[in-house]
OpenMM code with the backbone's topology and positions (N, CA, C; nanometers):
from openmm import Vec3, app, unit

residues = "UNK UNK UNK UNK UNK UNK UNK UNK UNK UNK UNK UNK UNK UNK UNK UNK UNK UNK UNK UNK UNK UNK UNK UNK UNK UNK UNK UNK UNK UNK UNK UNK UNK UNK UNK UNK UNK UNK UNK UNK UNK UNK UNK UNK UNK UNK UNK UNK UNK UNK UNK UNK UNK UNK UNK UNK UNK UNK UNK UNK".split()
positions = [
    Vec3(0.0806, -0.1188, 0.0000),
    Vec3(0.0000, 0.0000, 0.0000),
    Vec3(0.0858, 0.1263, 0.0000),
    Vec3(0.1903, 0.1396, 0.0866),
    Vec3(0.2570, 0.2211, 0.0888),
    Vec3(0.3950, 0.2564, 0.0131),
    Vec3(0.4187, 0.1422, -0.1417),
    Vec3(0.4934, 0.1382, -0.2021),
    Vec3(0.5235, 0.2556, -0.2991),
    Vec3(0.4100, 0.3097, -0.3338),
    Vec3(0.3869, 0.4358, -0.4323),
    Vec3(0.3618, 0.5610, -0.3540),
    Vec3(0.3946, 0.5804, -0.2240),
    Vec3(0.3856, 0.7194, -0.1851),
    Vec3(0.5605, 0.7584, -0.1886),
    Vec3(0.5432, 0.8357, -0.1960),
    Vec3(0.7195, 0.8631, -0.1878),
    Vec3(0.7779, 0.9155, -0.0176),
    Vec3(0.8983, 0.9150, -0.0063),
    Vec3(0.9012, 0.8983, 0.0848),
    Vec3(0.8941, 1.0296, 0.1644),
    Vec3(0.9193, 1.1747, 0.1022),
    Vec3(0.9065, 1.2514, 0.1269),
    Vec3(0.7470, 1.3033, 0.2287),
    Vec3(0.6522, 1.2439, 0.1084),
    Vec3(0.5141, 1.2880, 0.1343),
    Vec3(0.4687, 1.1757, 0.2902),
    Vec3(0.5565, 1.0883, 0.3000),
    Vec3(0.5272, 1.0066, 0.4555),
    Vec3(0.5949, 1.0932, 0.5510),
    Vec3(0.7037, 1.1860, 0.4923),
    Vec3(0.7870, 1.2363, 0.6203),
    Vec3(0.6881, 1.3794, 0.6527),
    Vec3(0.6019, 1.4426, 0.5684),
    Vec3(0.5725, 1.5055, 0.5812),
    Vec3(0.4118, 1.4872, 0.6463),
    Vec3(0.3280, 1.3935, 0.6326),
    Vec3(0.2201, 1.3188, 0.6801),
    Vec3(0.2694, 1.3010, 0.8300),
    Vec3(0.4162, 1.2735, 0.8433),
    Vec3(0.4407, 1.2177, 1.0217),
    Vec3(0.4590, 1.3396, 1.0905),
    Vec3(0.4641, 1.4755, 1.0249),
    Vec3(0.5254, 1.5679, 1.0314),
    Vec3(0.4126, 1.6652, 1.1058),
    Vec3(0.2987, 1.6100, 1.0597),
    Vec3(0.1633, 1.6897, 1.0714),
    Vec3(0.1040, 1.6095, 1.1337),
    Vec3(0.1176, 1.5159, 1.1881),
    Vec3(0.0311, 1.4001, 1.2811),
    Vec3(0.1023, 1.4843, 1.3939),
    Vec3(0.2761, 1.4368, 1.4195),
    Vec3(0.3513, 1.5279, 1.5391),
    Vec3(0.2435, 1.6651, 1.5746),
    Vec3(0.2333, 1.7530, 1.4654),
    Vec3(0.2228, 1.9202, 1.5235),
    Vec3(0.0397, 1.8243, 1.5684),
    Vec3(0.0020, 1.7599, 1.5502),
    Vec3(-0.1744, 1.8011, 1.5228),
    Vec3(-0.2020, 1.7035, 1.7109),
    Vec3(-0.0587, 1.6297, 1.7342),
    Vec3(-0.0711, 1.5456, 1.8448),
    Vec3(-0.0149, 1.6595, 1.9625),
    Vec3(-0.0090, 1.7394, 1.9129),
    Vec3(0.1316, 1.8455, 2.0323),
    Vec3(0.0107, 1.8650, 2.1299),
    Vec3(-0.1066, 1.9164, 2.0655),
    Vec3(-0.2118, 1.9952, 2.1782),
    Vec3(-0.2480, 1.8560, 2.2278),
    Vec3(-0.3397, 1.8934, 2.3444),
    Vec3(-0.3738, 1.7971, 2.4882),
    Vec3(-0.4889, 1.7073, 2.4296),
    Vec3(-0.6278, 1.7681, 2.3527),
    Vec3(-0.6856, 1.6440, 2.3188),
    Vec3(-0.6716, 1.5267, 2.2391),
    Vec3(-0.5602, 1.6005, 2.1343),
    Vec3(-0.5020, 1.4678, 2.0628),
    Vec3(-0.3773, 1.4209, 2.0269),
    Vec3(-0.3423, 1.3958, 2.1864),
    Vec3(-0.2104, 1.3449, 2.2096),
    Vec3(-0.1712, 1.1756, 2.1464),
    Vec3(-0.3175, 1.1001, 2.1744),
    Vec3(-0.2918, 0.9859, 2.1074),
    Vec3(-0.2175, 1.0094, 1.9269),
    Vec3(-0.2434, 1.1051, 1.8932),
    Vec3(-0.1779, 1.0909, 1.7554),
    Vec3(-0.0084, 1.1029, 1.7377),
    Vec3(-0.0004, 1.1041, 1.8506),
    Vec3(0.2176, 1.1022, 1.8560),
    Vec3(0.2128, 0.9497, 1.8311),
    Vec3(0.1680, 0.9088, 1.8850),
    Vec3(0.2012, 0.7103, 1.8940),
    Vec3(0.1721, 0.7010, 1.7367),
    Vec3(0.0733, 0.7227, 1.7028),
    Vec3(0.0517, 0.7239, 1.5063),
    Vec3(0.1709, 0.7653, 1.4210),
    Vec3(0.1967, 0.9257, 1.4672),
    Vec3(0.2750, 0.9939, 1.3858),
    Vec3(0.4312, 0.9090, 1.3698),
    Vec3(0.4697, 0.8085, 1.4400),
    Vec3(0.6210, 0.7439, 1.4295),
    Vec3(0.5722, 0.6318, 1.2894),
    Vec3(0.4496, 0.5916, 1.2793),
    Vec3(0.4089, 0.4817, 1.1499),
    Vec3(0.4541, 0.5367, 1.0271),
    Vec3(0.4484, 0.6413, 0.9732),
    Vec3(0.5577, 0.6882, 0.8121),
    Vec3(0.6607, 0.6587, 0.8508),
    Vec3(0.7019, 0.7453, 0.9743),
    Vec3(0.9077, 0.7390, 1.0426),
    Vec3(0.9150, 0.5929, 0.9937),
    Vec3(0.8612, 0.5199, 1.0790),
    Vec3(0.8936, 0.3210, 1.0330),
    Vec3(0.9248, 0.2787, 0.9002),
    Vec3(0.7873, 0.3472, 0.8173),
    Vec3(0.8180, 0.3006, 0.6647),
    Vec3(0.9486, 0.3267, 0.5869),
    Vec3(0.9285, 0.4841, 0.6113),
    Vec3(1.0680, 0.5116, 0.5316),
    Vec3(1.1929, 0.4531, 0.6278),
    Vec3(1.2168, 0.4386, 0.7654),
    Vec3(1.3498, 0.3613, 0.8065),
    Vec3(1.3676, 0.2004, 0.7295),
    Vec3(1.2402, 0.1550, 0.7215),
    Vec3(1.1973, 0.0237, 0.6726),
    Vec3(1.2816, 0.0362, 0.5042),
    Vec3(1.2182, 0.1049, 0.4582),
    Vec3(1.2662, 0.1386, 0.2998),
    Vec3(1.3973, 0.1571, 0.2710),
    Vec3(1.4873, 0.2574, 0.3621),
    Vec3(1.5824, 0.2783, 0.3726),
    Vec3(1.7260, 0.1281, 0.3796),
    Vec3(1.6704, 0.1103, 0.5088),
    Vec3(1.7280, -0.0010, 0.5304),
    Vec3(1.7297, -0.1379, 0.4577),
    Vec3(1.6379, -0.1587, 0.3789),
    Vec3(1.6107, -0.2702, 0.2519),
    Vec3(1.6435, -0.2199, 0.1658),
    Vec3(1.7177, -0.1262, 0.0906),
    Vec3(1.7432, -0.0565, -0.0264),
    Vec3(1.8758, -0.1269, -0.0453),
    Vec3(1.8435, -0.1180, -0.2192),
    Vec3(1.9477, -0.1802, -0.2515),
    Vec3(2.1185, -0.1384, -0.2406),
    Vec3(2.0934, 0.0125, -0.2041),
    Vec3(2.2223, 0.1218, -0.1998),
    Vec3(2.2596, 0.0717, -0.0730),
    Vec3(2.1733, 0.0341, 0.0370),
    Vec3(2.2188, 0.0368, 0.1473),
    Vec3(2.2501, -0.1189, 0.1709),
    Vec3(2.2320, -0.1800, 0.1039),
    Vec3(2.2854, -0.3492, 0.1013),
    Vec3(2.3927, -0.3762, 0.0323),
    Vec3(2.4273, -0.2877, -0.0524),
    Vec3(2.5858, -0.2904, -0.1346),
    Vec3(2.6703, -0.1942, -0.0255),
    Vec3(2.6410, -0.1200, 0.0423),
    Vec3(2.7548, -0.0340, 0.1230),
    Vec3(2.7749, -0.1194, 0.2362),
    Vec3(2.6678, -0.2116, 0.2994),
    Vec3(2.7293, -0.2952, 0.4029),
    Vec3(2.7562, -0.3975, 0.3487),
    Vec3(2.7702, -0.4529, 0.2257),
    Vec3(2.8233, -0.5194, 0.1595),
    Vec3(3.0497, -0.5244, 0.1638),
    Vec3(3.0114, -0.4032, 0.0726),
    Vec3(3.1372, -0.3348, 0.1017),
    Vec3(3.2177, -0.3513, 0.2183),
    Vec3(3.1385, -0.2659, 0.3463),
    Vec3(3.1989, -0.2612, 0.4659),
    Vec3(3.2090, -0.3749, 0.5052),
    Vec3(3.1158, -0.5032, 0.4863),
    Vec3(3.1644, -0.6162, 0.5515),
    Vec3(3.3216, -0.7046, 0.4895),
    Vec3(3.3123, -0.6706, 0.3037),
    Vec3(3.4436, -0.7546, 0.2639),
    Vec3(3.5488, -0.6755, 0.2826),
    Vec3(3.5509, -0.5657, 0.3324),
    Vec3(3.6804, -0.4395, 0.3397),
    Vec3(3.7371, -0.3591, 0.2486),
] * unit.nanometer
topology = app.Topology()
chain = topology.addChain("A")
for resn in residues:
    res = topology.addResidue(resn, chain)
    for name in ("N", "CA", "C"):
        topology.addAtom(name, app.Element.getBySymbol(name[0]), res)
């Protein structure tokens, strides 16, 4: 589902959950707002750029 949003527009969705959770009645939305953060760390970390550089770093 979340393959075609880019990753920008999730950082910016978590970005506005944060400000919209700051006030007191809807604090439950901080616990939400880290779900984009996840995706894109998720994305990041499975990327193929980032599997050839610890690639690298592991043969020296």
């Amino acid at each position: 589902m979340f393959q075609k949003v880019p990753n920008f527009v999730l950082a910016i969705i978590s970005g506005l959950l944060f400000s919209a959770g700051w006030f007191a009645p809807l604090t439950i939305l901080l616990f939400f707002a880290w779900v984009p953060l996840f995706i894109i760390e998720d994305r990041i970390s499975n990327s193929d750029i980032t599997k050839r550089k610890k690639l690298k770093k592991l043969l020296g």
